[in-house]
C-alpha positions in Angstrom: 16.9 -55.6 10.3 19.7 -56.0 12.5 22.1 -55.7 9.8 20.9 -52.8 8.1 23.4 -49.7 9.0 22.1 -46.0 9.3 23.8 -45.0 5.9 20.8 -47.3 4.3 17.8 -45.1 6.2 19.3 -41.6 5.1 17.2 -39.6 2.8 19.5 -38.5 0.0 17.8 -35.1 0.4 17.6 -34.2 4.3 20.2 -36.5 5.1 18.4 -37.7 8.0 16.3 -40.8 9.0 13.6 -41.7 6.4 10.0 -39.8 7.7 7.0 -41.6 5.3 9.3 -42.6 2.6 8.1 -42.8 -1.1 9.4 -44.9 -3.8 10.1 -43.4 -7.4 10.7 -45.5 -10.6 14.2 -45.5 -11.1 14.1 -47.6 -7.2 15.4 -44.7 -5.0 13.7 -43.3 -2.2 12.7 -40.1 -0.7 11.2 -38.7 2.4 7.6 -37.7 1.0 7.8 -33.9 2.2 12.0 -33.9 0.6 11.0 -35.3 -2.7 7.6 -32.6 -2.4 9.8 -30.0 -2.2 12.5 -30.8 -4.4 9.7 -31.1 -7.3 8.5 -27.7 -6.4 11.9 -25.9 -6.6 13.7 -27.3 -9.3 9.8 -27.2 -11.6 11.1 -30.4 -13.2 9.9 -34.0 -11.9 13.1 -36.1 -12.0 15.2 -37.7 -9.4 17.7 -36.2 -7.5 19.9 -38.9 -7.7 19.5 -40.4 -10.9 18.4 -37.6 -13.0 15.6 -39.9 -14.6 12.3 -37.9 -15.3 9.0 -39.3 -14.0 5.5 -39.3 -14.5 4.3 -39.9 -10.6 2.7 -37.1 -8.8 2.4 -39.1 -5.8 4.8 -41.6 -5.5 3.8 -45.0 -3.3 5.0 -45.0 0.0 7.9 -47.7 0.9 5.6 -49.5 3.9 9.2 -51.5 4.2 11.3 -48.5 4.5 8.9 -47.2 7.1 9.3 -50.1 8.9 12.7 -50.6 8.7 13.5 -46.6 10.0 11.0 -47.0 12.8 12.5 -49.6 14.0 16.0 -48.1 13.7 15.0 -45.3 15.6 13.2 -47.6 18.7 16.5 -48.9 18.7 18.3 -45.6 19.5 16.1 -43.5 22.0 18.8 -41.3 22.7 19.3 -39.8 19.1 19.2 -36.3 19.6 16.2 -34.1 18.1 16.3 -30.3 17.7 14.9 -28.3 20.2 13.1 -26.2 17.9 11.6 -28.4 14.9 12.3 -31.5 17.0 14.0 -33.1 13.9 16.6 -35.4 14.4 20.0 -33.5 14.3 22.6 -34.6 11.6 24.0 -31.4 10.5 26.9 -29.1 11.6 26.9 -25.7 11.2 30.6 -25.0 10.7 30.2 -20.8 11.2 28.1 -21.2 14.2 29.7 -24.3 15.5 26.2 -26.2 16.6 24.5 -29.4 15.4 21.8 -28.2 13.5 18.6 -30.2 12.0 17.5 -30.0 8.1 14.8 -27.3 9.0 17.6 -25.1 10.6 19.8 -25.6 7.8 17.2 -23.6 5.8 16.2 -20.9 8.4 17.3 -17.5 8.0 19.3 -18.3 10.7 21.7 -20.0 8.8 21.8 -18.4 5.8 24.5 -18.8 3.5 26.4 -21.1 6.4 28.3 -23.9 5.4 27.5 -27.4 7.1 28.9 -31.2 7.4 26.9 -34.3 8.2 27.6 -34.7 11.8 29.7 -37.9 11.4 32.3 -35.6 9.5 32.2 -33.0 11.6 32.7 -35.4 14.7 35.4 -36.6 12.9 37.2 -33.1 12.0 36.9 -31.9 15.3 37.4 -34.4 17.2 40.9 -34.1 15.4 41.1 -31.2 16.3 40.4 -31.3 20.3 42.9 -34.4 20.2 45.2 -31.7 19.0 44.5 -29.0 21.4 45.0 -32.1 24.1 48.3 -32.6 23.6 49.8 -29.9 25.0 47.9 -30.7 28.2 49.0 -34.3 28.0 52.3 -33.7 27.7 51.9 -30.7 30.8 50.2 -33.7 32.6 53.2 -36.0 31.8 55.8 -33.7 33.1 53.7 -33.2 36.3 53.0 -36.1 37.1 56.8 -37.0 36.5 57.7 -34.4 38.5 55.5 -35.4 41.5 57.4 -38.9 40.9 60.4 -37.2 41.3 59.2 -35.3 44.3 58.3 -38.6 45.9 61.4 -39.9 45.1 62.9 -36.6 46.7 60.9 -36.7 50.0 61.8 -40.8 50.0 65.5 -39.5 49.3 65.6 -36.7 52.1 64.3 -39.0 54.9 67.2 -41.3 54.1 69.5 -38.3 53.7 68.4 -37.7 57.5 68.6 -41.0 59.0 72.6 -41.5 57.1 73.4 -38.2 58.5 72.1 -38.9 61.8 73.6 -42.0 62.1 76.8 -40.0 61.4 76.3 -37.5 63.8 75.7 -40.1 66.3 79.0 -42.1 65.4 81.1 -38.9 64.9 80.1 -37.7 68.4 80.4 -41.8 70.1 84.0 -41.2 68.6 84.0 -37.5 70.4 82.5 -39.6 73.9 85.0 -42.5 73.0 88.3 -39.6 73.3 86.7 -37.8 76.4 86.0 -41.1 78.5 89.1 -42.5 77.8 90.7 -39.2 78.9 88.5 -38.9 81.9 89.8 -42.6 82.6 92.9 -41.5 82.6 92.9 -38.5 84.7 90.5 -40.1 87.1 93.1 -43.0 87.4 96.2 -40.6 88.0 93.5 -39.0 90.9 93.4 -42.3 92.0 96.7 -43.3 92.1 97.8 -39.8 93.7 95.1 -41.0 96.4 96.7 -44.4 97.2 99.8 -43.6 97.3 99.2 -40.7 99.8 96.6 -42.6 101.7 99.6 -45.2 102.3 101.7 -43.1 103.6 99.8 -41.4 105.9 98.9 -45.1 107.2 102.8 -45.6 107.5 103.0 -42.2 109.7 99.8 -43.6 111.5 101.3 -46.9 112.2 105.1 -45.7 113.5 103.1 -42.8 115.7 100.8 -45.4 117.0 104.0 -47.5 118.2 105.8 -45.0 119.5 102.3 -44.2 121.3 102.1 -47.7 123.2 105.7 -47.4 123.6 105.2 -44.2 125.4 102.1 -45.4 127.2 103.9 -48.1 128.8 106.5 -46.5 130.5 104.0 -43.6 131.6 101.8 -46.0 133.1 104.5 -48.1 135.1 106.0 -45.0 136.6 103.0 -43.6 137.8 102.0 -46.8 139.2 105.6 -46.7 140.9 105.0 -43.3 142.4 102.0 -45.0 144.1 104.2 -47.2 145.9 105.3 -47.3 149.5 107.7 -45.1 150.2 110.1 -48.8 151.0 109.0 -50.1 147.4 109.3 -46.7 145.8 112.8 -45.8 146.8 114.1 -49.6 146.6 112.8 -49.1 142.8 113.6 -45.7 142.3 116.8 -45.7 140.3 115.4 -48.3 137.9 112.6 -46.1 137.3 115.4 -43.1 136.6 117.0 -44.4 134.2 113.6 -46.1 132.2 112.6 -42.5 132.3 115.7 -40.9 131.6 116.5 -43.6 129.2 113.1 -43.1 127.3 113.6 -42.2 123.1 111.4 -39.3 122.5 111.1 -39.0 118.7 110.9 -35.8 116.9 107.6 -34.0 116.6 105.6 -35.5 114.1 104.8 -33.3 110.7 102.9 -34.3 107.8 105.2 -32.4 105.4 104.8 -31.0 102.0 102.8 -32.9 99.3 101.0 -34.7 102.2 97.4 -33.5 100.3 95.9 -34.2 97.0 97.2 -32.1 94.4 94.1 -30.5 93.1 95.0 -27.9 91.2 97.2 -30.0 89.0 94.4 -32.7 88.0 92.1 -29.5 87.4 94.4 -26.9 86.4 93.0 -26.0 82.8 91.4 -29.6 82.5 89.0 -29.0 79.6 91.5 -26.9 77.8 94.2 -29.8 78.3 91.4 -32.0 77.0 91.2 -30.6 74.0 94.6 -29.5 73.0 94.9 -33.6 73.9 91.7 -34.3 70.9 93.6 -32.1 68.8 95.9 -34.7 68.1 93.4 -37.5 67.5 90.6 -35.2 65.8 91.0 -34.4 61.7 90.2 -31.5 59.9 89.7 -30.6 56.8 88.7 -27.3 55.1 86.1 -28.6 53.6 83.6 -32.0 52.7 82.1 -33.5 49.8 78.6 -32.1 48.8 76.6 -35.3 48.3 73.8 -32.4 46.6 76.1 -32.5 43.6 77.5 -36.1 42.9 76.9 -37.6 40.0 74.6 -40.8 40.4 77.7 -42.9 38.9 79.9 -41.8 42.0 80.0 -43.2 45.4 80.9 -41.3 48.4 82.3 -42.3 51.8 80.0 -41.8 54.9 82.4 -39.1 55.9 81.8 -37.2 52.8 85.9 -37.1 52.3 86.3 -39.5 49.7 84.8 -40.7 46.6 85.3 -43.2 44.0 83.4 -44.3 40.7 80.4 -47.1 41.7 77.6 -48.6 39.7 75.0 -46.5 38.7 72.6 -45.6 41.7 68.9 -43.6 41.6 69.0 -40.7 43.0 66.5 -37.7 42.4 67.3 -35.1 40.4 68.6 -31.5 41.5 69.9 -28.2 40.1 72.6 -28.7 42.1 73.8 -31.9 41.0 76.6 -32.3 38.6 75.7 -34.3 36.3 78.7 -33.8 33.7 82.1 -35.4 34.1 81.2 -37.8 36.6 82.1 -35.1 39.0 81.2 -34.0 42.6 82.0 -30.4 44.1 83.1 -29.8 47.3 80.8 -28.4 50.1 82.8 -25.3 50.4 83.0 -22.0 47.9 85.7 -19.4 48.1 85.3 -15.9 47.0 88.5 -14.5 48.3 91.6 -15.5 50.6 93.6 -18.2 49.7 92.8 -21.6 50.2 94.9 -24.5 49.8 93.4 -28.7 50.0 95.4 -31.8 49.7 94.0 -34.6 47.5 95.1 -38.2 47.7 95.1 -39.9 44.3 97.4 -43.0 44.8 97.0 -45.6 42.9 93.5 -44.5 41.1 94.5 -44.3 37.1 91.7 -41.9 36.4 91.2 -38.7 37.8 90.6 -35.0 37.4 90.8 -32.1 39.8 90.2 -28.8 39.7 87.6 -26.0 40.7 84.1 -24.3 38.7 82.9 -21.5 39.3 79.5 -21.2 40.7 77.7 -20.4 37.4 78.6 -22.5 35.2 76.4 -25.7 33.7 76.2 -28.3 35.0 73.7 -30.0 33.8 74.6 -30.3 29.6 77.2 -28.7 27.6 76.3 -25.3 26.5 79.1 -23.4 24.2 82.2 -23.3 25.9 83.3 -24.7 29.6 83.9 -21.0 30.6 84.6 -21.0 34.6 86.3 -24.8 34.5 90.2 -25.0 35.2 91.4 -28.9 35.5 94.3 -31.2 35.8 93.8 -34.6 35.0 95.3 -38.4 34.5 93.4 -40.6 31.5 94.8 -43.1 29.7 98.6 -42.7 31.1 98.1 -38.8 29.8 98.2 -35.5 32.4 96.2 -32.7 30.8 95.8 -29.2 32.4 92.5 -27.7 30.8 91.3 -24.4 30.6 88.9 -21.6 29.1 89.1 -20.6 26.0 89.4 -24.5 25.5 93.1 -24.6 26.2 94.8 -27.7 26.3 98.2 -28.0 27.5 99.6 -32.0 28.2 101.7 -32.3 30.9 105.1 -34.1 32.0 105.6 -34.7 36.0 108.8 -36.0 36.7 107.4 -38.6 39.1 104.0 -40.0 39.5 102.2 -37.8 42.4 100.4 -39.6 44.9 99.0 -36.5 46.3 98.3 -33.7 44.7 98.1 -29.6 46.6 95.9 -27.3 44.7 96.6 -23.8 45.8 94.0 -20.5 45.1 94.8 -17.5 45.5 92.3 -14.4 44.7 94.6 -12.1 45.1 97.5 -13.3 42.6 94.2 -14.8 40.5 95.7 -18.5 40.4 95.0 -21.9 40.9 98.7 -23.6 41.3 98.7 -27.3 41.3 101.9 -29.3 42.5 103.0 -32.5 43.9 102.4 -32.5 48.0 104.8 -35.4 48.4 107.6 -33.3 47.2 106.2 -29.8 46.4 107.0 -30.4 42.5 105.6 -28.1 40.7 102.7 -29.3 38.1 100.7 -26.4 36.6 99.5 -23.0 37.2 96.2 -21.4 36.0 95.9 -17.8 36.0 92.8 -16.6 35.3 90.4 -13.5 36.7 88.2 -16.0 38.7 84.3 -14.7 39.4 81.8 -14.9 41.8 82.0 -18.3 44.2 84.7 -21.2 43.1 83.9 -24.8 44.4 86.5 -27.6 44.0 85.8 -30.2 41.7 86.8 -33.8 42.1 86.2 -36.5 39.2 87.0 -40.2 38.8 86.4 -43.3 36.6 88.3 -45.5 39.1 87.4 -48.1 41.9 90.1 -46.5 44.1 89.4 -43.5 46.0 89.9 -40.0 46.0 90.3 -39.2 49.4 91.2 -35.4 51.1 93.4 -35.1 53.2 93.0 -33.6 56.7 95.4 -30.6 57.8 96.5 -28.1 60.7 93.6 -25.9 61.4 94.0 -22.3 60.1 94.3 -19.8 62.8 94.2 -21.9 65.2 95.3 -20.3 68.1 92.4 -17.8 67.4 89.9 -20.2 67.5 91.4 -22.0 70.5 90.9 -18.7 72.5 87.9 -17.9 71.1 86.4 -21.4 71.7 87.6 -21.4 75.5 
């Protein structure tokens, strides 16, 4: 009994379980009220799978069948059963979308409706739900990738925070460094200027304190002379003349100029001598790396003013980021002015440089590179490139070291020449848009490092800072 599958206890007719099955001739069996029925529409006794005619008007009932189905049916006391004729349910009605039992199948309220066993039906739409699904499952994918990546981001941003504040912290330890070694210094000149006119008034001190006792002296043995008999006094009297007489009285004492500390030169503009003093040790530049838009191939210094090419690294994707070229832009864009930066190339065998305007992709290659201008050195070749895809090879007389771009808005160029010896290299005249960023780009182990300048206006911002 156990091996008997449910396609073996399906009437033929109501395609459900077998209910008081009957046995014909020709060995097939019927449910008694199916085969009933059949006999009375069809006005012909025959059967309906064979086709064989019979003679039976009541066929014997299969007591083994019976058997067999009731037990089948113990077996499963979760099949479903209609809630109207409380027949087991094996059809699908494919208009009205329900599981249906025989007795609905032949209701008026089913007329004319088409129907599937159920295990086809389950089958088709089944199908079709996994269909429908996949839509979401591919919605759920890129959600639950992109809650990855904003993981990754929140992971990425708390270590953003703790580099940057550990380069706060050692940019302004540097800052301390410069202003406790100046203080050093001037509180060591104060020092100094304290000594040496601490000595000299102990020098004054000491020769006035002589000539004090000196003084004190004779003072002291003439008046005890004048206190003598008048015998004594005169018999002593000229000797006490001429140690009077004969006294040296030194000038008046004066402390003279420059006896005091001379405050107002160790505070006389102090913090605007300290900085003009920074100025010299401090560098800037006119603008930084944006570590937002490196490539995850490049590797940047902690400073943000050098890069060079590094293995592969995970960082989260951005919009920002510029993912083509193996390129990184710089922190600053420029709309208007002129602006000039210094690069240092050296040594490194493979590099570009250039700028991009604001707009354009960064992310694939999408028709032309409209709003890219670049000079570059690959494979022993320099190439100037340009929009409409303009390729122009270059021939520098010498091998630049460092290289000056210069834009200018108002002239609508980007000139690029050799700083070491202002040798011209290219120009790229073009009616530049909206924000351009600078664009640095290398293949190489060696850096490409900018290089700090003067200040613009700096006498500007030195009044306007003080």
């Amino acid at each position: 009994m156990s091996s008997v599958s449910e396609e073996n206890l399906i009437c033929p007719i109501c395609l459900d379980i077998f209910h008081e099955p009957v046995l014909l001739l020709c060995s097939h069996s019927f449910c008694k009220d199916c085969i009933t029925k059949w006999w009375t529409e069809k006005s012909a006794r025959e059967c309906p799978v064979c086709k064989k005619q019979t003679s039976q008007t009541h066929p014997p009932r299969n007591l083994a069948l019976k058997i067999l189905c009731e037990a089948h049916l113990q077996k499963q006391p979760n099949a479903v059963t209609c809630s109207l004729h409380s027949e087991r349910v094996q059809l699908y009605c494919l208009e009205d979308q329900e599981p249906v039992c025989v007795v609905c199948r032949d209701s008026s309220a089913h007329k004319d409706h088409r129907f599937r066993p159920v295990n086809e039906a389950a089958i088709e739409n089944r199908e079709v739900l996994t269909t429908c699904l996949l839509p979401l499952k591919e919605k759920l994918n890129i959600l639950l990738e992109f809650n990855i990546s904003c993981v990754q981001t929140v992971d990425h941003i708390k270590q953003q925070a703790r580099d940057t504040q550990k380069q706060i912290c050692n940019e302004f330890l540097k800052l301390h460094k410069i202003l406790m070694e100046e203080e050093e210094a001037r509180m060591k000149a104060l020092m100094e200027e304290e000594e040496q006119k601490t000595q000299r008034m102990k020098d004054k001190m000491a020769a006035v304190s002589k000539e004090i006792e000196g003084l004190s002296e004779t003072i002291r043995a003439t008046e005890e002379q004048l206190r003598a008999t008048d015998v004594s006094f005169l018999l002593k009297y000229k000797a006490a003349v001429e140690r009077v007489q004969y006294c040296p009285l030194q000038e008046e004492p004066q402390l003279g100029t420059g006896a005091l500390i001379d405050q107002a030169k160790h505070l006389h503009n102090l913090a605007f001598n300290s900085w003009s003093n920074m100025k010299t040790l401090v560098e800037y530049r006119p603008f930084v790396l944006d570590p937002n838009t490196a490539n995850p191939a490049l590797l940047l210094s902690d400073d943000l003013t050098n890069v060079r090419d590094a293995s592969k690294k995970s960082l989260p994707d951005n919009p920002e980021r510029f993912d083509r070229f193996l390129s990184v832009l710089g922190s600053e864009g420029f709309e208007s002015g002129t602006h000039s930066w210094v690069v240092e190339v050296g040594d490194n065998s493979n590099w570009l440089l250039g700028v991009v305007s604001e707009s354009f992709q960064r992310k694939t290659c999408k028709g032309s590179d409209s709003g890219l201008w670049r000079v570059s050195l690959c494979g022993g070749e320099y190439i100037a490139f340009s929009v409409p895809n303009n390729v122009i090879k270059l021939s520098p007389k010498n091998k630049p070291t460092k290289i000056r771009l210069t834009l200018d808005f108002q002239k609508w160029k980007l000139s690029v020449c050799d700083a070491n010896t202002d040798a011209h290299i290219h120009t790229f005249t073009y009616n530049f848009n909206g924000k351009i960023y600078p664009l640095f780009n290398t293949i190489d182990t060696l850096p490409l490092a900018i290089e700090p300048q003067a200040p613009p206006d700096s006498n500007n911002r030195l009044w306007w800072w003080f």
